[in-house]
Structure formats: C-alpha cells, structure tokens
C-alpha positions as CSV (number, residue, x, y, z in Angstrom):
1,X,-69.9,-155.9,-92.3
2,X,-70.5,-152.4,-93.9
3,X,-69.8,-149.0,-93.6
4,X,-73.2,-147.1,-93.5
5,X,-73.4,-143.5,-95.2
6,X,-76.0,-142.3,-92.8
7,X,-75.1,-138.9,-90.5
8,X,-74.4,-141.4,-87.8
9,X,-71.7,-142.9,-89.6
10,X,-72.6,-146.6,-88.0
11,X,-70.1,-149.6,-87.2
12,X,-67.8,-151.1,-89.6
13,X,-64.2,-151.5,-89.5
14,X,-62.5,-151.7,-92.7
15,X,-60.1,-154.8,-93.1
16,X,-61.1,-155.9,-89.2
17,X,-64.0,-158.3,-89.7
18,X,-65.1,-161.2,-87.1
19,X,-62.7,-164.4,-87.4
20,X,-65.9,-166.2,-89.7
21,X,-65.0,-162.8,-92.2
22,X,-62.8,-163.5,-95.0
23,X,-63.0,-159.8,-96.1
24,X,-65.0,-156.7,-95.6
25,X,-66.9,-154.8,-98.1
26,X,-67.2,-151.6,-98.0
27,X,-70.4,-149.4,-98.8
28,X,-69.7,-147.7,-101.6
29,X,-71.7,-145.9,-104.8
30,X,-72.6,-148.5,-107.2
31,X,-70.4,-147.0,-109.3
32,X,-67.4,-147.7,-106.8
33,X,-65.8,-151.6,-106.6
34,X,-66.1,-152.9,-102.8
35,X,-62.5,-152.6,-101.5
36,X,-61.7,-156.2,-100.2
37,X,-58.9,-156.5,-96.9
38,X,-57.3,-159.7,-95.5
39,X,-59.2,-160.0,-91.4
40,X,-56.7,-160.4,-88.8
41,X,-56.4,-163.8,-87.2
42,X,-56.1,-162.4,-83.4
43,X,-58.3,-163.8,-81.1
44,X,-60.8,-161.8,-79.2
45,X,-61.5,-162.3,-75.3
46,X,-62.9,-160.1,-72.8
47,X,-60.8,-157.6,-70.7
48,X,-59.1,-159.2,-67.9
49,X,-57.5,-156.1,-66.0
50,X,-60.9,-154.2,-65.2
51,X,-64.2,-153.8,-65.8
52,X,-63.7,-150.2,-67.4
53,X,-61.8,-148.8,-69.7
54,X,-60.8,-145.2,-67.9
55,X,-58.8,-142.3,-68.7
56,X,-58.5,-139.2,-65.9
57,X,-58.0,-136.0,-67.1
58,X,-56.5,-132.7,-65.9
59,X,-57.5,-130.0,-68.2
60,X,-56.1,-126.1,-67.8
61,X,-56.3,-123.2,-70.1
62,X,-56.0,-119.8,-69.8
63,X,-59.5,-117.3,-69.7
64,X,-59.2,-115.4,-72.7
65,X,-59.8,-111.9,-71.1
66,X,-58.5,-110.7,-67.8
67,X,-60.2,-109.7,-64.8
68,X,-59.6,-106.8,-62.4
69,X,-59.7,-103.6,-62.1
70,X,-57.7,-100.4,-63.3
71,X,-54.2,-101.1,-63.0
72,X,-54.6,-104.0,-61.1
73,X,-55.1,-106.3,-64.3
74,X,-54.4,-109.8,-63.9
75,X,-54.9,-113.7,-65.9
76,X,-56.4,-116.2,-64.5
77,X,-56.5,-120.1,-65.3
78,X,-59.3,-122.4,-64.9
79,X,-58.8,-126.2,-64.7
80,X,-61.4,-129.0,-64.9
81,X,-61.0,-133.1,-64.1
82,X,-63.0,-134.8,-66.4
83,X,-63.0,-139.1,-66.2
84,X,-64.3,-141.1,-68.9
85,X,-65.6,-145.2,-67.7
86,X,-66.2,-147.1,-70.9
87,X,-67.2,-150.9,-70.3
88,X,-66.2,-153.8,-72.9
89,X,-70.4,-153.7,-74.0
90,X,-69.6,-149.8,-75.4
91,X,-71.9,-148.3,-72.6
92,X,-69.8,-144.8,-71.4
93,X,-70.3,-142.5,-68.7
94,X,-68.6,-139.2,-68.3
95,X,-68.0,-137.1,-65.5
96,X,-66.2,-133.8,-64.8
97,X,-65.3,-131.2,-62.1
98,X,-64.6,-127.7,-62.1
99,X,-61.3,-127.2,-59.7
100,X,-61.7,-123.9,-59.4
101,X,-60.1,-120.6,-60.9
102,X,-56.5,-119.2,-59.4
103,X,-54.1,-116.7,-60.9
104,X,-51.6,-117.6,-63.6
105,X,-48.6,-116.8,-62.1
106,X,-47.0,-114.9,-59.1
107,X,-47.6,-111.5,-60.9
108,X,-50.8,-112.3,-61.4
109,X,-51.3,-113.2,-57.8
110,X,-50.6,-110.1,-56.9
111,X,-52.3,-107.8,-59.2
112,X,-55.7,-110.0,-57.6
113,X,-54.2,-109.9,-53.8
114,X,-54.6,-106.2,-55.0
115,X,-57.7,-105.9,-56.6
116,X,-59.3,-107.4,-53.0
117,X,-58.4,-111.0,-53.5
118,X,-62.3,-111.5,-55.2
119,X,-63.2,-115.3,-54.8
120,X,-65.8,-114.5,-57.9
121,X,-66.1,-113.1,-60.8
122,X,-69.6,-112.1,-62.8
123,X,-67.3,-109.3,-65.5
124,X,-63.8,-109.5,-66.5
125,X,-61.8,-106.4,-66.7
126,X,-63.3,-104.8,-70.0
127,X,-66.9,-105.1,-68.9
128,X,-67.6,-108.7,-70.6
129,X,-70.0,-111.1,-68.5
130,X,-68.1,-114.0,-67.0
131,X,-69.1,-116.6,-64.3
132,X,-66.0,-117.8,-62.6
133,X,-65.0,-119.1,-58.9
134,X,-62.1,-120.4,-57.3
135,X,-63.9,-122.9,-54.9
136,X,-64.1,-126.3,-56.4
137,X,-67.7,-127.7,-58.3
138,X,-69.9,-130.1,-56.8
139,X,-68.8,-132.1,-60.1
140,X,-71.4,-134.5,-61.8
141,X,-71.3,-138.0,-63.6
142,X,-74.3,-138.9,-65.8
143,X,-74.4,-142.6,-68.7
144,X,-73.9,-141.0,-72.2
145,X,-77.1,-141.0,-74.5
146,X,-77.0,-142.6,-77.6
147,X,-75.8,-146.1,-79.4
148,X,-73.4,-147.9,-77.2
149,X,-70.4,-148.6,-79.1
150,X,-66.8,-147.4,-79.5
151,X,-66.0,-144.8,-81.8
152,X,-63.1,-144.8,-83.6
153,X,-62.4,-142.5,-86.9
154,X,-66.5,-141.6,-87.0
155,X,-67.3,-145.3,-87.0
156,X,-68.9,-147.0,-84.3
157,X,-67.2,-150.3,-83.5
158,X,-68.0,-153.2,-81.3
159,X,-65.2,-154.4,-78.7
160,X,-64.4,-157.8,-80.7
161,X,-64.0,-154.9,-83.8
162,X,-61.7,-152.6,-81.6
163,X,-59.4,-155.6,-80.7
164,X,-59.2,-156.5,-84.7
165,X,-57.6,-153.2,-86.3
166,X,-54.4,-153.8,-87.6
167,X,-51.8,-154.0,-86.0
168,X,-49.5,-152.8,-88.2
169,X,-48.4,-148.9,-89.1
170,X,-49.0,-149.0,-92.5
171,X,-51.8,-151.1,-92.1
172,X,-53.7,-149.4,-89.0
173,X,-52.8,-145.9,-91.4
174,X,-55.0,-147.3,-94.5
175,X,-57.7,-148.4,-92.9
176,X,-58.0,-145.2,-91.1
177,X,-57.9,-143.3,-94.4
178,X,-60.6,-145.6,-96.3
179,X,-62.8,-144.6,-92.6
180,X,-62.6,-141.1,-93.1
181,X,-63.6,-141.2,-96.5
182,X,-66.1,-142.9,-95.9
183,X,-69.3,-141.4,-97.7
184,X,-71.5,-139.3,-95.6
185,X,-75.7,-138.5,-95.9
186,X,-74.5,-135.0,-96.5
187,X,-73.2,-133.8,-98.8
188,X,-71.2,-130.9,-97.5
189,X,-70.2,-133.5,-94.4
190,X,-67.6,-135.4,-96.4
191,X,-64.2,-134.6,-95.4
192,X,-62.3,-132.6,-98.0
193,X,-59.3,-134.5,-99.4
194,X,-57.0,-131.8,-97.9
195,X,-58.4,-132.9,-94.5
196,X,-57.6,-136.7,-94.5
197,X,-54.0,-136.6,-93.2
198,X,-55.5,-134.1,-90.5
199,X,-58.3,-136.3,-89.7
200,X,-55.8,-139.7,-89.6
201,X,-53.2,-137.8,-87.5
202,X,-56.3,-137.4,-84.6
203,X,-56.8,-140.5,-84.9
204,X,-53.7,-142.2,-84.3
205,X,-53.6,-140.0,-81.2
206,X,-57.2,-140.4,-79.7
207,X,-56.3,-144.6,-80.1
208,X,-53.6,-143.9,-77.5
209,X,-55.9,-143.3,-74.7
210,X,-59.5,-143.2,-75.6
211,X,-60.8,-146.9,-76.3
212,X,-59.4,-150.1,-75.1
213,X,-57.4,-151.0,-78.5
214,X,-54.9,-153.6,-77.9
215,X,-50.7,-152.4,-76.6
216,X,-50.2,-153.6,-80.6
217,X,-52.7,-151.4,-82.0
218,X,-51.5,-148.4,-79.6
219,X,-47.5,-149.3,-80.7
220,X,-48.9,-149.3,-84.8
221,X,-50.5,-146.0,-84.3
222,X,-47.2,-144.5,-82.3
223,X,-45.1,-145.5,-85.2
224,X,-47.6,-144.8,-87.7
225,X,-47.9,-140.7,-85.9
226,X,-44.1,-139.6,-87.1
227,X,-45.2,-140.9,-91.0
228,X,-48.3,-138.1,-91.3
229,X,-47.4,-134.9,-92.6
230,X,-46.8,-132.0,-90.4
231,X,-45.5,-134.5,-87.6
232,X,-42.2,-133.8,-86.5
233,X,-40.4,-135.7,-83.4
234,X,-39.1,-134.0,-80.4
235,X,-37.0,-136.4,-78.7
236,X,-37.3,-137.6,-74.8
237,X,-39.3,-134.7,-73.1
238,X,-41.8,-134.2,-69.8
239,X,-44.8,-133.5,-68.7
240,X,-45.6,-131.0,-66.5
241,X,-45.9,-134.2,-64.2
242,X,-42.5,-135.0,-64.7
243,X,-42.8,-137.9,-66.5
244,X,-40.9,-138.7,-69.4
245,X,-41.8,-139.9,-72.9
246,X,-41.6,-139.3,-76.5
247,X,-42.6,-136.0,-78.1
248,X,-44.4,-135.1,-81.0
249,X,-45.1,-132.0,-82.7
250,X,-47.8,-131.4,-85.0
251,X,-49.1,-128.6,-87.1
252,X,-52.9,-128.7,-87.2
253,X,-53.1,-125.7,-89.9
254,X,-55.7,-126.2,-92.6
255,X,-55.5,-125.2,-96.0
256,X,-59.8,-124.6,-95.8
257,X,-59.9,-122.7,-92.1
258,X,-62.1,-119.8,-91.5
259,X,-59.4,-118.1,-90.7
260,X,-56.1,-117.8,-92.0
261,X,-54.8,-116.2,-89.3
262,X,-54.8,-118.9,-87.4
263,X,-51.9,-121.1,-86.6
264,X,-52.2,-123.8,-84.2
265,X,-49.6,-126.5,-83.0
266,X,-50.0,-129.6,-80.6
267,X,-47.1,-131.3,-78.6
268,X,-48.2,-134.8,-77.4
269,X,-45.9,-136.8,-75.1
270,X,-46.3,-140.5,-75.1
271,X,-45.5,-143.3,-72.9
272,X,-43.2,-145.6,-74.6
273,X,-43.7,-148.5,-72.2
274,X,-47.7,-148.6,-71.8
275,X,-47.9,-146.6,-75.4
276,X,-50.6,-144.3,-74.1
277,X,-50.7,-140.9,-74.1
278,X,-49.3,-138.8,-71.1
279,X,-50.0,-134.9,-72.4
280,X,-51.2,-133.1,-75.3
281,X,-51.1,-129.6,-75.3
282,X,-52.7,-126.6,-78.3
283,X,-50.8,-123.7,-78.9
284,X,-52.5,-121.2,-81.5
285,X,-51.7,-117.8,-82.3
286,X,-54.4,-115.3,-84.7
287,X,-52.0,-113.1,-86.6
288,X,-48.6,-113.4,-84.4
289,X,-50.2,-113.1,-81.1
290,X,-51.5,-115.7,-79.1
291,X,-54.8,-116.7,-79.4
292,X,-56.2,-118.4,-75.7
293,X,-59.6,-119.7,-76.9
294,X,-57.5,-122.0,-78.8
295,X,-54.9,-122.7,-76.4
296,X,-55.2,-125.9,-73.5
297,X,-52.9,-128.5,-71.8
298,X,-54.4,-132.2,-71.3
299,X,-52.8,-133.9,-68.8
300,X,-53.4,-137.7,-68.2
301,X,-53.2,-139.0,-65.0
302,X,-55.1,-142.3,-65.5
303,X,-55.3,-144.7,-68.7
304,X,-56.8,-148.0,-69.1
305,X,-58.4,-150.4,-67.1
306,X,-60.2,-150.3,-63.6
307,X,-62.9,-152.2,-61.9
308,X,-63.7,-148.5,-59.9
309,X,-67.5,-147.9,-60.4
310,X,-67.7,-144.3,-62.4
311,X,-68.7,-141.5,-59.7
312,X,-68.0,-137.6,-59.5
313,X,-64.1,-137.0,-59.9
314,X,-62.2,-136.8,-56.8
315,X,-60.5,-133.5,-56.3
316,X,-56.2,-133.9,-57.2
C-alpha cells in the first residue's frame, strides 16, 4: 500500500499493512528511498459491540458580541448536540441540533429579564446582524458525501487499516509524523516542519474518540499525548459532567499564525478506563484579552459503539 500525494491525501497507513504485507512503502520523490516498517501481527475482525461507531457531543461557546440594549447589556451562550454514526465499511452520517441560546450567567439573566426577556435576536447590542433563538432546532441528520473511509492524520484508512496502527507510543508517534509529511499535490499544502508536533498532538487526541481504533491504539496515543511538546499534565480533574479523568494541557500557539496576538490553550480530560476522551475545551486570548471566536467547550457524552440507527439528536 501507498501513500498518494493527491489533494485528497488517499489511504495508506504507514507501518500498518494487511497481515499478507511484509512492509509498506511509502510514496515518495524518486529521489527519496521508500521507508520500510515491520506490519503488526494483530488480527482483524469485525466490531462485535455495535453496528456504529458513535460519539455524542455537547458543544457550548460564548457569542462573541452581546446583545441588548443601553444599559441592559448582557452575554449569551449558544450550545449545539452534534452525533457522528460511522459504520465498520467507512460510510458516516452526521447530525446536529441547535439547543437554543440562554444567558451566560445569573447577571446576565437579568440584564435580558430587563431588556424584555426577547426569545430572538436579528442585531446584537452594537448594531451587528445576528440570527439567534432560545427554542430548540428541528435538528437534521443527512450520509456524508465523499469516499467512505476513516480518516486518520489526512489519510483515508480502511477498518482492517484502523485496527493495524501501532500499538505502541513511540510507534503509533512515528508513524503519525511520516503521515503528516506526507507530500501533498500542492505545493503551499505541505505542512511546515514547525507544524508537525502540532499536527501529531491532534492527532493523538482525535484517535481518542473519533474512529473505532482499538483500547491499545487509544492507551499508545494517551501515553504518547504527555511526550509532544507544549503538553503538560494536570493531574485527576472533571468535567463539567462531573466525571473524573486525566488532564492535559496543551499550547496550540504557532510559530507561522496570522496573528501573533493570538494565544490559545486546550485542556482535554480523558477517561483512563475506556481511554476515550471526556472534554476538551479552547481558551484563546488576542492581545491579553479574551478572544470568544476562539473559545468552546466539547463535552462527550457518548463514545464508541451502538447498534442505534443514526437519526436527529434527541434534546439533553
């Protein structure tokens, strides 16, 4: 199997290889030797706990401009369920659901219990055009255009390939890196090299909750997270759930950003008995101060597998 250079980026997984694979080649410039990895011996079966893989997630962030009027000035948050149904043949169907916009806190209430408890909004406060509500969407579910496959690290991967990726830190680390540099159609698509440990860090978290990888996949890419740079540990902490796992913290600066001013931070809490994820929330700030449109809390409230048909989210 190969990596492809198109746009698309197209299956391969580097060192994964079916069990007939001694190695796997990578496509390279003819001026570049094939890198040559040992395939894993695991055995590959279908799913038995579900027909789906499914995560269900609680999104909330803060509109970046407040609504109102005059003095009576508040924030408001919206939050969104969005469900993702993945079966073991790559097809994926996505579906979300607006829950409805409320004020951020009990000050905020109360500046909007003044302003005449609106249950709309067409302008915020300074005059910009908005379209909010705090009644719920009808919600939608809809099969995702395009190849069906898995997608791991911009390549496209079979389920047999997703159950092959090592399953070792160090291991599961490397072959991510060799991914992401992976040469693209365009030019000014490759990832700089000041970018890789960003892009490998996203990674290992996206394989702790978005594809069906195998519990020793998800446990390499836990123990893999604290090894990239800018990761630092934060011990036992919670959810806003309540539930209790280990914390990360992990600086998502980059040295080639638009703009500078920008700092952003993630803390991700994971489940150290199913090793998936339970939360991730972005802070970012734009000179000091904070800046919303780059500021959200995930919450999971569903991961892995379910024989429930995908349909519009249910309301929490």
């Amino acid at each position: 199997m190969k990596f492809a250079t198109t746009s698309t980026r197209p299956l391969t997984a580097i060192g994964v290889g079916l069990a007939s694979v001694g190695f796997i080649a990578l496509s390279c410039p003819p001026s570049t030797p094939h890198l040559r990895l040992a395939a894993t011996t695991r055995s590959v079966t279908s799913p038995a706990e579900g027909a789906y893989w499914h995560t269900r997630t609680l999104w909330k962030s803060t509109h970046p401009r407040q609504l109102g009027s005059g003095s009576n000035r508040y924030w408001v948050e919206e939050q969104r369920i969005s469900e993702n149904w993945t079966s073991p043949d790559g097809r994926n169907w996505h579906a979300y659901r607006e829950l409805g916009t409320r004020p951020k806190s009990a000050a905020d209430e109360k500046a909007w219990r003044r302003d005449g408890s609106p249950a709309r909004w067409s302008r915020t406060a300074e005059g910009t055009t908005v379209s909010l509500s705090t009644k719920p969407s009808k919600g939608r579910v809809s099969l995702t255009k395009g190849p069906a496959v898995f997608y791991v690290a911009d390549q496209q991967l079979s389920y047999e390939e997703l159950q092959r990726l090592p399953a070792d830190p160090a291991g599961l680390r490397s072959w991510i890196e060799r991914a992401v540099r992976v040469p693209r159609a365009e030019p000014d698509a490759k990832v700089p090299e000041d970018a890789v440990d960003g892009q490998v860090t996203r990674v290992l978290t996206e394989l702790l909750h978005m594809v069906p990888v195998p519990k020793e996949v998800r446990v390499a890419a836990y123990r893999a997270l604290p090894t990239m740079p800018g990761v630092r540990s934060l011990g036992k902490v919670k959810d806003t759930l309540g539930r209790t796992g280990e914390g990360f913290s992990i600086d998502h600066t980059q040295p080639r950003q638009k703009d500078p001013k920008i700092v952003a931070t993630s803390h991700v809490i994971i489940d150290t008995g199913t090793m998936s994820l339970l939360a991730k929330e972005l802070k970012s700030t734009r000179g000091g101060k904070p800046f919303l449109n780059k500021t959200w809390t995930e919450t999971m409230l569903q991961v892995g597998w379910t024989d429930d048909k995908p349909s519009v989210p249910a309301l929490p």
